[in-house]
VMD Tcl script that builds the backbone (N, CA, C; Angstrom):
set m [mol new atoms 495]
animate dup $m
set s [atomselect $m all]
$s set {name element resname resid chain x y z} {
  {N N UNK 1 A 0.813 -1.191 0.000}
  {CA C UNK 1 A 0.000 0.000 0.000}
  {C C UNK 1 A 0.859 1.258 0.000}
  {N N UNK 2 A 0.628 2.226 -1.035}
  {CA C UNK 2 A 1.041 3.609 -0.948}
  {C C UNK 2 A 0.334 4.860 -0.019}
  {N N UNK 3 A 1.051 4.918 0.593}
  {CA C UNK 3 A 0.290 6.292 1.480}
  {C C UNK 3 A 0.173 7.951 0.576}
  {N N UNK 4 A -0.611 8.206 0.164}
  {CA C UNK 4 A -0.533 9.563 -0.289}
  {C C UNK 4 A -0.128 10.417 0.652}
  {N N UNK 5 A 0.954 11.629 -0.048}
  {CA C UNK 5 A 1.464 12.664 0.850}
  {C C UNK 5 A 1.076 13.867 0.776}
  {N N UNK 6 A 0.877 14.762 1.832}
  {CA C UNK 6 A -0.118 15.766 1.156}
  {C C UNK 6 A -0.875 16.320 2.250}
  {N N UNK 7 A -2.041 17.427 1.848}
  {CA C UNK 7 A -2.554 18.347 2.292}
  {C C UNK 7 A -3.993 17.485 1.666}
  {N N UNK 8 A -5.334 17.477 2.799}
  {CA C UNK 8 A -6.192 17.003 2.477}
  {C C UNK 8 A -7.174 18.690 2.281}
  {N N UNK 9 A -7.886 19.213 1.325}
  {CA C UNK 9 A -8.654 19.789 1.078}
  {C C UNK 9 A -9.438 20.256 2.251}
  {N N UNK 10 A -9.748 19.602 3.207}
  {CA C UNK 10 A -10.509 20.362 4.504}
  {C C UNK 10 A -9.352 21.374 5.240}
  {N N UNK 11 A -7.942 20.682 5.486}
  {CA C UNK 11 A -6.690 20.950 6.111}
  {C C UNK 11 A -6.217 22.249 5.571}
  {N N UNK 12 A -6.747 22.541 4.122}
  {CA C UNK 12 A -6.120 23.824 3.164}
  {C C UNK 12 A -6.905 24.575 3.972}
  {N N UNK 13 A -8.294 24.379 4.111}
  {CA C UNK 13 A -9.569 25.178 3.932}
  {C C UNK 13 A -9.298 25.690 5.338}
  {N N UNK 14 A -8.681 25.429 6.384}
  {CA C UNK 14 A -8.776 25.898 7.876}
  {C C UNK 14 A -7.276 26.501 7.778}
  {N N UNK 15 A -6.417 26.052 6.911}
  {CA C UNK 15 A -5.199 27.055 7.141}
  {C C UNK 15 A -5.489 28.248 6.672}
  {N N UNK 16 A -6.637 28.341 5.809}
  {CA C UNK 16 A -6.375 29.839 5.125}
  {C C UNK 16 A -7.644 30.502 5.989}
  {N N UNK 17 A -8.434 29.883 6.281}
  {CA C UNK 17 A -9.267 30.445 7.111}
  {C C UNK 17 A -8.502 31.289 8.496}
  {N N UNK 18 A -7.330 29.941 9.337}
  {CA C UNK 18 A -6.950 30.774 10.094}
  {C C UNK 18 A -6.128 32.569 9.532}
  {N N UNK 19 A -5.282 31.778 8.612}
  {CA C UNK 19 A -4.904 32.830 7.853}
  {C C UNK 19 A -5.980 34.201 7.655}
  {N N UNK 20 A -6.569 34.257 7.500}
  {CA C UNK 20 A -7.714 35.053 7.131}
  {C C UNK 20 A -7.927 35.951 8.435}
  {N N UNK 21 A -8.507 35.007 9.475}
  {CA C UNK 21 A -8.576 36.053 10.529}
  {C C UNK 21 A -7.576 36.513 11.378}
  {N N UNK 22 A -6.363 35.758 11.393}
  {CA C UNK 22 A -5.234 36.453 11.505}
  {C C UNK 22 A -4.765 38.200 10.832}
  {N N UNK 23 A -5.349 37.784 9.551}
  {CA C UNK 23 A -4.745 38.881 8.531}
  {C C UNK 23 A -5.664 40.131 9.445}
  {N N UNK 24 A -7.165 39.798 9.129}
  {CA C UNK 24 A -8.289 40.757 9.394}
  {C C UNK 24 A -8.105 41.337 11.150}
  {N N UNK 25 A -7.592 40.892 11.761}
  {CA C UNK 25 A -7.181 41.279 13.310}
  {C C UNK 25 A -5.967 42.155 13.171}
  {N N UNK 26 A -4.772 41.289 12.662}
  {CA C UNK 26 A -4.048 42.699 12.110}
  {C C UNK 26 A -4.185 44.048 11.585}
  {N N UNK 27 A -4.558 43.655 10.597}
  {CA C UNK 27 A -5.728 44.895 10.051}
  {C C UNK 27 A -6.210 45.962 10.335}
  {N N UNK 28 A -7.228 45.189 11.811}
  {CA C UNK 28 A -7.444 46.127 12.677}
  {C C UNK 28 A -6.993 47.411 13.546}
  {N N UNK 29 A -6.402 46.440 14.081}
  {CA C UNK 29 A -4.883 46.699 14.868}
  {C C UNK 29 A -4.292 48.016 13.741}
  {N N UNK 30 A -3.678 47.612 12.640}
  {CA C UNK 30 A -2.800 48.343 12.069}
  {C C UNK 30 A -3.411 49.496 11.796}
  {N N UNK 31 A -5.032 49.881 12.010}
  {CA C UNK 31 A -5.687 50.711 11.193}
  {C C UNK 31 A -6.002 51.833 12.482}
  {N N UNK 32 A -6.304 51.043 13.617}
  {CA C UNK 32 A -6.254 52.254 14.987}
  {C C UNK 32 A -4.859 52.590 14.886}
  {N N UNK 33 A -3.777 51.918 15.154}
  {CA C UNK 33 A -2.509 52.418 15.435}
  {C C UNK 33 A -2.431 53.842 14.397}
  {N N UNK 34 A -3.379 53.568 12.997}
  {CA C UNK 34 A -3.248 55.164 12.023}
  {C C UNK 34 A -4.020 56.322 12.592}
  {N N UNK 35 A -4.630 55.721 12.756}
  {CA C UNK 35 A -5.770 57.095 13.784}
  {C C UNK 35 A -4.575 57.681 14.583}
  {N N UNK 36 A -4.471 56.530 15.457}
  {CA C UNK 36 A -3.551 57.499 16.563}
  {C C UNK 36 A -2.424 57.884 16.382}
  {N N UNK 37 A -2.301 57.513 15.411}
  {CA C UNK 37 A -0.941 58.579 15.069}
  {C C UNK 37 A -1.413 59.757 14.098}
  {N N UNK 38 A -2.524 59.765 13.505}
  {CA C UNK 38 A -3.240 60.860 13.274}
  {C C UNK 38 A -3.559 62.114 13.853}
  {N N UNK 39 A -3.847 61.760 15.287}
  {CA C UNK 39 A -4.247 62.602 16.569}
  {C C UNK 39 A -2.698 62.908 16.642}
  {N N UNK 40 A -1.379 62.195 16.754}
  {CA C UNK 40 A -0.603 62.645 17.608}
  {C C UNK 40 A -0.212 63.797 16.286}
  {N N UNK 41 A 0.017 63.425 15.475}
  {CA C UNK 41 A 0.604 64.328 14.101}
  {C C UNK 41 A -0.404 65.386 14.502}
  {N N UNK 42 A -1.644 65.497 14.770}
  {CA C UNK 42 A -2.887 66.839 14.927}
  {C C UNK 42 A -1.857 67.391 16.171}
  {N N UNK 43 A -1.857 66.848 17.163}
  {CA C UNK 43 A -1.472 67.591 18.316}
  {C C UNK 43 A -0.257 68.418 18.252}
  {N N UNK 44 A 0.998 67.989 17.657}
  {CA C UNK 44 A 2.392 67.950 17.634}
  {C C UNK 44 A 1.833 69.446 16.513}
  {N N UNK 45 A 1.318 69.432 15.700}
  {CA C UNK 45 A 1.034 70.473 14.671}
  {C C UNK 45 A 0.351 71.577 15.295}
  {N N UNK 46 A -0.439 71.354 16.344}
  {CA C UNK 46 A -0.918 72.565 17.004}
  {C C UNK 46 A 0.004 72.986 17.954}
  {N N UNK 47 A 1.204 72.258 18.527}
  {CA C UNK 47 A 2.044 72.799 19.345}
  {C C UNK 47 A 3.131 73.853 18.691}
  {N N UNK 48 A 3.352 72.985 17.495}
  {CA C UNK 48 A 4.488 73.804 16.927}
  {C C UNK 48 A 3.993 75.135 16.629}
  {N N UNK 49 A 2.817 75.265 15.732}
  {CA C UNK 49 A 2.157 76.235 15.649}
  {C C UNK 49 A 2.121 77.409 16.376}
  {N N UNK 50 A 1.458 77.005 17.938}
  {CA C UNK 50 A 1.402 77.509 18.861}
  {C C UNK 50 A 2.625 78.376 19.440}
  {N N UNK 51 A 3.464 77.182 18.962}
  {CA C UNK 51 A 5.341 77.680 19.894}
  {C C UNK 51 A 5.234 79.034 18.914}
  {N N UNK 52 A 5.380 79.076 17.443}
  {CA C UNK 52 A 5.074 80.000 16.105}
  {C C UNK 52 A 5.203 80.991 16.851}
  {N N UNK 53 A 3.529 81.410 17.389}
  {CA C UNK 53 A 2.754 81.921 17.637}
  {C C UNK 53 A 2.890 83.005 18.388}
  {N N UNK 54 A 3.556 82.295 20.169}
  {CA C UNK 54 A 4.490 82.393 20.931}
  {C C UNK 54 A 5.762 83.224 20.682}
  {N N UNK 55 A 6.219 82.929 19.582}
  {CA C UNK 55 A 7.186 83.666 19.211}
  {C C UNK 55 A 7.163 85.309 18.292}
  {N N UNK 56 A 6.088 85.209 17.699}
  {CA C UNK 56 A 5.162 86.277 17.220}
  {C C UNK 56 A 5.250 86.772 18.011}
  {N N UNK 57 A 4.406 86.917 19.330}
  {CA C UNK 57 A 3.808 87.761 19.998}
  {C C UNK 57 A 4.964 88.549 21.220}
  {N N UNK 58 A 6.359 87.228 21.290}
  {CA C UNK 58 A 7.241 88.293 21.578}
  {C C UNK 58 A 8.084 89.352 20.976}
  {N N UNK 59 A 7.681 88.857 19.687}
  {CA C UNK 59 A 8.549 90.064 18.924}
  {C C UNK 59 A 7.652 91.805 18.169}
  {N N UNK 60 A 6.386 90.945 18.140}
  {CA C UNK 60 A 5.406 92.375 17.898}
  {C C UNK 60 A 4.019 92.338 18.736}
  {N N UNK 61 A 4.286 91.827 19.538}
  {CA C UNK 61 A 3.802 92.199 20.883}
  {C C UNK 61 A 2.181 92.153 20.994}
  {N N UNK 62 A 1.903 90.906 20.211}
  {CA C UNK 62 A -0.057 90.647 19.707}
  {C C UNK 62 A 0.213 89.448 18.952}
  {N N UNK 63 A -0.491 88.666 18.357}
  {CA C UNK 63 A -0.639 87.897 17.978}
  {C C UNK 63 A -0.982 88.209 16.404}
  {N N UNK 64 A -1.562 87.437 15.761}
  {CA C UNK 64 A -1.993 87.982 13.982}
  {C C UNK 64 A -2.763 88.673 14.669}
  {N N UNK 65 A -3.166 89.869 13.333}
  {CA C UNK 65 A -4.491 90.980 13.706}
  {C C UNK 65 A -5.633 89.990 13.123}
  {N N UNK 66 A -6.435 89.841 13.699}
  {CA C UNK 66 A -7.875 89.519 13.646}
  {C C UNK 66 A -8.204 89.369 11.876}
  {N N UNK 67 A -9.007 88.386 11.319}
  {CA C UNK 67 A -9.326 88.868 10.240}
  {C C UNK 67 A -10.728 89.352 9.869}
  {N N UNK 68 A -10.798 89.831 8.377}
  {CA C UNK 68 A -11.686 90.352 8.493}
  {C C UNK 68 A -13.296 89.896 7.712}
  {N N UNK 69 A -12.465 89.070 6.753}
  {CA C UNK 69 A -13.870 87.882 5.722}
  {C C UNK 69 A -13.579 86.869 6.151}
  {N N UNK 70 A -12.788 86.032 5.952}
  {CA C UNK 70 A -12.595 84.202 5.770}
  {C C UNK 70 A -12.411 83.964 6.883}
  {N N UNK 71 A -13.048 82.329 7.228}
  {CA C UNK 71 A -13.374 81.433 8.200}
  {C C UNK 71 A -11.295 80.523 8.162}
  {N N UNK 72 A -10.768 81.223 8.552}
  {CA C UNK 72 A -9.032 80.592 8.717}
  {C C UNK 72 A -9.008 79.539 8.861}
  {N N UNK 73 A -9.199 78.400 7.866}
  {CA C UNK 73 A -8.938 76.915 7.740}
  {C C UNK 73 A -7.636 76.359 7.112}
  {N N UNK 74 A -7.544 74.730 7.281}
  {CA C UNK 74 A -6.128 74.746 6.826}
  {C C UNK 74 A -7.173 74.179 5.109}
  {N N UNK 75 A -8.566 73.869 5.187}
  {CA C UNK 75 A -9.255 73.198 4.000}
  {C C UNK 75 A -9.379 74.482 3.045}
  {N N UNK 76 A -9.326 75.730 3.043}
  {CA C UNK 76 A -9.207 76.602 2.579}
  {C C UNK 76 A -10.639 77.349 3.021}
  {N N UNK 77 A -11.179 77.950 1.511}
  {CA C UNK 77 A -12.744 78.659 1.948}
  {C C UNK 77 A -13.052 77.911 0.731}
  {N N UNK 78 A -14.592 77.828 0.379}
  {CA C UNK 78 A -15.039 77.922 -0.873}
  {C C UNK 78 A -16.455 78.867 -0.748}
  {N N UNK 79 A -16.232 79.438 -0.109}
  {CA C UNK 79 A -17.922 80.669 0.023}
  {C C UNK 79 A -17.907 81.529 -0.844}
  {N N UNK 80 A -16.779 82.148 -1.415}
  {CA C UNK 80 A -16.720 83.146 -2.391}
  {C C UNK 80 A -16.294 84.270 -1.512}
  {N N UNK 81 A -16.895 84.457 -0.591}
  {CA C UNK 81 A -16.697 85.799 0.027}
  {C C UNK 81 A -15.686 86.524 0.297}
  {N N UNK 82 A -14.067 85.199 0.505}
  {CA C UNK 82 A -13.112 85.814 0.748}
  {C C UNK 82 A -12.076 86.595 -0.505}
  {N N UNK 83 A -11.001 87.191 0.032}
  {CA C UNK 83 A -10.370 87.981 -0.815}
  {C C UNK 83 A -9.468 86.690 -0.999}
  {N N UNK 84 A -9.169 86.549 -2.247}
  {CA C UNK 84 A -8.369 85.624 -2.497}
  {C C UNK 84 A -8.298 84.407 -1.768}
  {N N UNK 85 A -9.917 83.969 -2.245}
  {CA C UNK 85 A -10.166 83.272 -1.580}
  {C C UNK 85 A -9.937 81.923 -2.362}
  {N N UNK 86 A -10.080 80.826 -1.903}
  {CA C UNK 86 A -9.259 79.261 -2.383}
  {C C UNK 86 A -10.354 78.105 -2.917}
  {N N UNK 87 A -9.859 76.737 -3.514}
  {CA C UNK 87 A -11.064 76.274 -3.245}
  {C C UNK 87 A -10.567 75.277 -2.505}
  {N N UNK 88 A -11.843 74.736 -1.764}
  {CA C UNK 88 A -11.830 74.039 -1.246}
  {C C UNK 88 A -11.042 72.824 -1.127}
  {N N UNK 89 A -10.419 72.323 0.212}
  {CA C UNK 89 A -9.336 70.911 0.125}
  {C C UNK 89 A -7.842 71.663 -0.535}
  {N N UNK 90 A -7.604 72.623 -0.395}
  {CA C UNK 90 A -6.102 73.081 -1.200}
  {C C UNK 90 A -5.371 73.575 -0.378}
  {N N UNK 91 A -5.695 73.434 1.151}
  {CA C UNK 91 A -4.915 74.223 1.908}
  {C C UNK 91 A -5.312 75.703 2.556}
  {N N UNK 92 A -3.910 76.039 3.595}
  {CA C UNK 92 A -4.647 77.217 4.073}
  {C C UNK 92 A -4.610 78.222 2.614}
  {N N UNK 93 A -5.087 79.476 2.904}
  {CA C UNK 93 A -5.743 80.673 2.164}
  {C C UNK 93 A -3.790 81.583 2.476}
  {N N UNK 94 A -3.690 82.353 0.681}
  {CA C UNK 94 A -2.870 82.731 0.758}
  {C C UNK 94 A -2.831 84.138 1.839}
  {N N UNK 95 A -4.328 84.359 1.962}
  {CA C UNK 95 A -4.318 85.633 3.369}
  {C C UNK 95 A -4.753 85.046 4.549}
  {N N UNK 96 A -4.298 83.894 4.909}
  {CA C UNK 96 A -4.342 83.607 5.937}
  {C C UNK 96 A -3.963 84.003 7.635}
  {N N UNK 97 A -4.245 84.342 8.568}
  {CA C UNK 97 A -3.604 84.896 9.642}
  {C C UNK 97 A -2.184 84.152 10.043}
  {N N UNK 98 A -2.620 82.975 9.995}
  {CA C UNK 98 A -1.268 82.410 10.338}
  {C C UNK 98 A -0.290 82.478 9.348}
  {N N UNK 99 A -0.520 82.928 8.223}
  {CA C UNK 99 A 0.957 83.651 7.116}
  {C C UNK 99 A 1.599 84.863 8.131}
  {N N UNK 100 A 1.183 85.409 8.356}
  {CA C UNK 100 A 2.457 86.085 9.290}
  {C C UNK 100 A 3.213 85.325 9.827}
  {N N UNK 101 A 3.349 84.329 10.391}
  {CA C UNK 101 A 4.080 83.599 11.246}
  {C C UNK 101 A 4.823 82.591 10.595}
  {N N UNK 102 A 4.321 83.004 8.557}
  {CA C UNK 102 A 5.713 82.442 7.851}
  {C C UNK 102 A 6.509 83.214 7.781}
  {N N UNK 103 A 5.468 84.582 7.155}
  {CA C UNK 103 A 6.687 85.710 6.326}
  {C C UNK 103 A 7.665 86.507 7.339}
  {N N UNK 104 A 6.984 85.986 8.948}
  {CA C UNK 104 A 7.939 86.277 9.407}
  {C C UNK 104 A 9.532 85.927 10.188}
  {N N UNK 105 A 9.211 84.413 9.747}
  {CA C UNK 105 A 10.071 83.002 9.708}
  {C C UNK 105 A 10.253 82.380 10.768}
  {N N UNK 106 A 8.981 82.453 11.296}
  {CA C UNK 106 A 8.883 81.101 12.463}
  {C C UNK 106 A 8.568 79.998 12.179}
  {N N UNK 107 A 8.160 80.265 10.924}
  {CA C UNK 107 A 7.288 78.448 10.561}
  {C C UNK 107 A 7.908 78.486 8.817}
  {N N UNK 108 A 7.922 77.274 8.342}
  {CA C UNK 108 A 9.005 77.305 7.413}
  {C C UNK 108 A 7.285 77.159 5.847}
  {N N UNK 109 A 6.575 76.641 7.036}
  {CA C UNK 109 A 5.458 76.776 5.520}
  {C C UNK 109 A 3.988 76.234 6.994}
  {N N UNK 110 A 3.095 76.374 6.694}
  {CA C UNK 110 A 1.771 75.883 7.800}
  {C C UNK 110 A 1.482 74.886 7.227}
  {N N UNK 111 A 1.779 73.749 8.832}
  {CA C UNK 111 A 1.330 72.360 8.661}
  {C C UNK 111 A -0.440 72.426 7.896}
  {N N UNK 112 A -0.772 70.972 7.363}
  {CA C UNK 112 A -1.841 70.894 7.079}
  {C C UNK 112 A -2.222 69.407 7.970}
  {N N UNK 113 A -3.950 68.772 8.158}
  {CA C UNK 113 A -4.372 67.785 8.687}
  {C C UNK 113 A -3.873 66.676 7.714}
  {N N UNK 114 A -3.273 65.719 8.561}
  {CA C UNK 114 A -3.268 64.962 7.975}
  {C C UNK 114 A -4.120 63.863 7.091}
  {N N UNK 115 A -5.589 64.498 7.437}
  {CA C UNK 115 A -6.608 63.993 5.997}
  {C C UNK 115 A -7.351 65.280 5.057}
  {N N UNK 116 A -6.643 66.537 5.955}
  {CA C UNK 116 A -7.593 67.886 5.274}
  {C C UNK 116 A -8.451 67.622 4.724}
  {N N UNK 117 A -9.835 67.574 4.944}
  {CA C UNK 117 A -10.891 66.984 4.728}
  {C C UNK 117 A -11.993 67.862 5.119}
  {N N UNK 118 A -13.548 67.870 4.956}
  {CA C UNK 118 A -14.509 68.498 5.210}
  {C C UNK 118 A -14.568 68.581 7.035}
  {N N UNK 119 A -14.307 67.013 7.438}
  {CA C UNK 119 A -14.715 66.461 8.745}
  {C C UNK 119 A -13.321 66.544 9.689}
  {N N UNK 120 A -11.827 67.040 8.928}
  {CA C UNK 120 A -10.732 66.750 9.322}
  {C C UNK 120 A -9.993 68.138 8.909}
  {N N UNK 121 A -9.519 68.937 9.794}
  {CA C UNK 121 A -8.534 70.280 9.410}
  {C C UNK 121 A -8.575 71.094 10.376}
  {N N UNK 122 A -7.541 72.063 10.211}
  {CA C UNK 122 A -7.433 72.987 11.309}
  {C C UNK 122 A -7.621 74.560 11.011}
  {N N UNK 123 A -8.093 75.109 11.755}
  {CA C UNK 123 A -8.631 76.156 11.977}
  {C C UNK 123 A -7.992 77.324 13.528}
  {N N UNK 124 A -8.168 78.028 13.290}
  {CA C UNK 124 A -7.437 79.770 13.728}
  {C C UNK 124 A -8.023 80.722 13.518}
  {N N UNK 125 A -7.812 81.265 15.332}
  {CA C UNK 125 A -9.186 82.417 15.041}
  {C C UNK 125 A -8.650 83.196 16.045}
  {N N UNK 126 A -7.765 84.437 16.049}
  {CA C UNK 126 A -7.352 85.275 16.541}
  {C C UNK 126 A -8.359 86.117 16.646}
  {N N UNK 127 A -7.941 86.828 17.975}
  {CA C UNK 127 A -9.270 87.752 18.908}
  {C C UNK 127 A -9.555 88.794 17.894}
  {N N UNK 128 A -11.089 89.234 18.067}
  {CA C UNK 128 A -11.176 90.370 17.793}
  {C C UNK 128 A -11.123 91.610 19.054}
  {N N UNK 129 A -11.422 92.695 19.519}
  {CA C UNK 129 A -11.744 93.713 20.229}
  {C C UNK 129 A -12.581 93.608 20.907}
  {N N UNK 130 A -12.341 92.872 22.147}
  {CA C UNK 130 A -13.728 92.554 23.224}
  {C C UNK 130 A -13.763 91.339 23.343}
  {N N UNK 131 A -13.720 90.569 22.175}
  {CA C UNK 131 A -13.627 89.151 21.994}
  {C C UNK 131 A -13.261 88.036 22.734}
  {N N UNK 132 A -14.352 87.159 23.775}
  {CA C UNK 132 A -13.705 86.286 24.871}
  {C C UNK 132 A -13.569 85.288 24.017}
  {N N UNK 133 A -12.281 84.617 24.161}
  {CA C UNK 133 A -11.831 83.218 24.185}
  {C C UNK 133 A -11.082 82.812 25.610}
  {N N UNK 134 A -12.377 81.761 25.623}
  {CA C UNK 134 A -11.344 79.978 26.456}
  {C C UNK 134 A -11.349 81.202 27.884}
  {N N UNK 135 A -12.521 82.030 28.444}
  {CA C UNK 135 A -12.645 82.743 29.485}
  {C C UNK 135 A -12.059 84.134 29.212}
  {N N UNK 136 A -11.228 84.412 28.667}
  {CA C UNK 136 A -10.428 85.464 28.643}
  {C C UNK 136 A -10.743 86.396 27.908}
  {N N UNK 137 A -10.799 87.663 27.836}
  {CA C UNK 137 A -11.506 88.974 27.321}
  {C C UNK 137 A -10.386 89.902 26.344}
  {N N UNK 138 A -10.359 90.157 25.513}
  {CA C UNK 138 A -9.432 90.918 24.349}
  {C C UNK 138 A -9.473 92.226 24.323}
  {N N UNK 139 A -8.858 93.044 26.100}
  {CA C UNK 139 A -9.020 94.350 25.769}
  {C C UNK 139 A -8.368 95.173 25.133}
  {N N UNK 140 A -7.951 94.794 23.854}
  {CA C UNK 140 A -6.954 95.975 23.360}
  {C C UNK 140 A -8.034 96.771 22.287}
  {N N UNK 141 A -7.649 97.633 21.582}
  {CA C UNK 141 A -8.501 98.043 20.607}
  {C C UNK 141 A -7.810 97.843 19.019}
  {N N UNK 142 A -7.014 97.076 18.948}
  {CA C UNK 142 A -6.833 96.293 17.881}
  {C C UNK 142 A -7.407 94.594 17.682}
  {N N UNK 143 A -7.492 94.128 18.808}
  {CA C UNK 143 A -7.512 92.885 18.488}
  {C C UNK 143 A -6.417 92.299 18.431}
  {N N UNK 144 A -6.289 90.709 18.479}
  {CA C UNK 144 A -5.364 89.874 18.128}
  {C C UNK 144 A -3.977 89.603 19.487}
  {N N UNK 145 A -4.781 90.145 20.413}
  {CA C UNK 145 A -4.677 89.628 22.126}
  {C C UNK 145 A -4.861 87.845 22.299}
  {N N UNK 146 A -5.320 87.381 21.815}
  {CA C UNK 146 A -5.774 85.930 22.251}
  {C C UNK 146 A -6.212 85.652 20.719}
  {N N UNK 147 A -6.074 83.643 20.785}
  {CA C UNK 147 A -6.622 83.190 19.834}
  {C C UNK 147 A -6.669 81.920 20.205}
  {N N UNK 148 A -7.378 81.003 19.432}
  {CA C UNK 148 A -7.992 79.842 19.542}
  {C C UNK 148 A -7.205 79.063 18.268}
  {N N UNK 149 A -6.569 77.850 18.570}
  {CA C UNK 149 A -6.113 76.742 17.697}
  {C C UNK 149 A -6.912 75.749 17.902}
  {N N UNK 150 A -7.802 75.320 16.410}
  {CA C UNK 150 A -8.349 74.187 17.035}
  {C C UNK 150 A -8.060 72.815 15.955}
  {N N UNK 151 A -9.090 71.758 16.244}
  {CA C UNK 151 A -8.677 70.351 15.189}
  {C C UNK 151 A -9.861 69.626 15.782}
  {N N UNK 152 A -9.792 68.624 14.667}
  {CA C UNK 152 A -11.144 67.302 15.388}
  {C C UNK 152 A -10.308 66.503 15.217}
  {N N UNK 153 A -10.382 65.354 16.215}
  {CA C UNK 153 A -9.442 64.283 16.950}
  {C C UNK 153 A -10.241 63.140 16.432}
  {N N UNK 154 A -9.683 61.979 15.640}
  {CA C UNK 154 A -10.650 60.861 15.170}
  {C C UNK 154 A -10.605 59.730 16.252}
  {N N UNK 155 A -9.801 59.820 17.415}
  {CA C UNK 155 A -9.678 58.479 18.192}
  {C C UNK 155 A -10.954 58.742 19.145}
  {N N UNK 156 A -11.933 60.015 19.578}
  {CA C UNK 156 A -12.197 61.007 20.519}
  {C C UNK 156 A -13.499 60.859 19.703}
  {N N UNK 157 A -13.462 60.389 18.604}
  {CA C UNK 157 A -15.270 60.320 17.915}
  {C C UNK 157 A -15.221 61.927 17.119}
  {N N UNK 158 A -14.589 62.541 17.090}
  {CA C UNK 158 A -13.979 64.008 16.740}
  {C C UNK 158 A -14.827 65.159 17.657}
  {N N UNK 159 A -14.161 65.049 19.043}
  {CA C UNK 159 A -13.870 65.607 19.927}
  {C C UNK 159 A -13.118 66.601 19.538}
  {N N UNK 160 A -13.381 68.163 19.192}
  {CA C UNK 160 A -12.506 69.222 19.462}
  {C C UNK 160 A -11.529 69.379 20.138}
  {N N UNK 161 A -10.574 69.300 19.529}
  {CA C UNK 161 A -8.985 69.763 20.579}
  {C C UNK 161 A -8.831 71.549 20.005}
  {N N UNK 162 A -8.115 72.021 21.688}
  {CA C UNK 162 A -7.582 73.572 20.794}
  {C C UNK 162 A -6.643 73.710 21.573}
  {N N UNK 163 A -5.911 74.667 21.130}
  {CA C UNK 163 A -4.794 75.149 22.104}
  {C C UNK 163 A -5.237 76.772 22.078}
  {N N UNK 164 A -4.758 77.302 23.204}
  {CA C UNK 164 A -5.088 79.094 23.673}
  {C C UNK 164 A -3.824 79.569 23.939}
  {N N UNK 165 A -4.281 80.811 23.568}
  {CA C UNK 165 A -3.317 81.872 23.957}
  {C C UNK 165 A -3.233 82.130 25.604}
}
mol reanalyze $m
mol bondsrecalc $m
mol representation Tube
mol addrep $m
């Protein structure tokens, strides 16, 4: 009698099966670990920013001046309303507030979200004149005393993160 050598057809069918949910658990796994490094890349981008910012305000003594049409996204505008205004998903706006804090070479260009997206991007909103942010009151009569950095966090269900002046 010859013994056949070999893999019996049920024996394939459960290796690849295990295979399978092996793969699909990985998967998983590999796909939160992107989120959260999503959030950390969001956070690390509002710090640097912030440090920017920080550094602005010791050298001209305010922060950006306030603006005066556009909603300061890193997704751009698409309302029309702004002055040179962008379309949508292309980044921040070439009159952006936080362009001061290139042209004046603290920041080498403004980070963007790492999905810049409708549901995903960052946004900046320097005080106006009176203007409370995060408790705090903007008494100068220029504006641009305080401002708000913010982002939506995908690990958080997109939980608002910001950083303050």
């Amino acid at each position: 009698m010859r013994k056949n050598k070999g893999f019996t057809l049920i024996e394939l069918l459960v290796v690849i099966a295990v295979i399978g949910i092996l793969a699909s658990v990985v998967m998983a796994s590999l796909n939160s670990a992107r989120v959260k490094a999503r959030d950390a890349k969001r956070k690390a981008d509002m710090k640097q920013i912030q440090t920017a910012l920080e550094l602005y305000y010791d050298q001209f003594g305010r922060y950006t001046v306030y603006e005066d049409l556009c909603s300061d996204t890193s997704i751009g505008s698409n309302n029309g309303a702004c002055s040179g205004g962008m379309v949508l998903g292309t980044g921040w706006a070439a009159n952006s507030d936080l362009g001061e804090i290139v042209t004046a070479g603290f920041m080498p260009s403004l980070p963007l979200d790492p999905k810049n997206s409708l549901t995903n991007f960052y946004w900046y909103e320097p005080s106006n004149p009176g203007e409370v942010l995060n408790g705090k009151t903007d008494t100068s009569s220029t504006g641009g005393m305080l401002y708000a950095l913010c982002t939506y966090l995908e690990t958080t269900g997109g939980t608002v993160y910001c950083v303050y002046s």
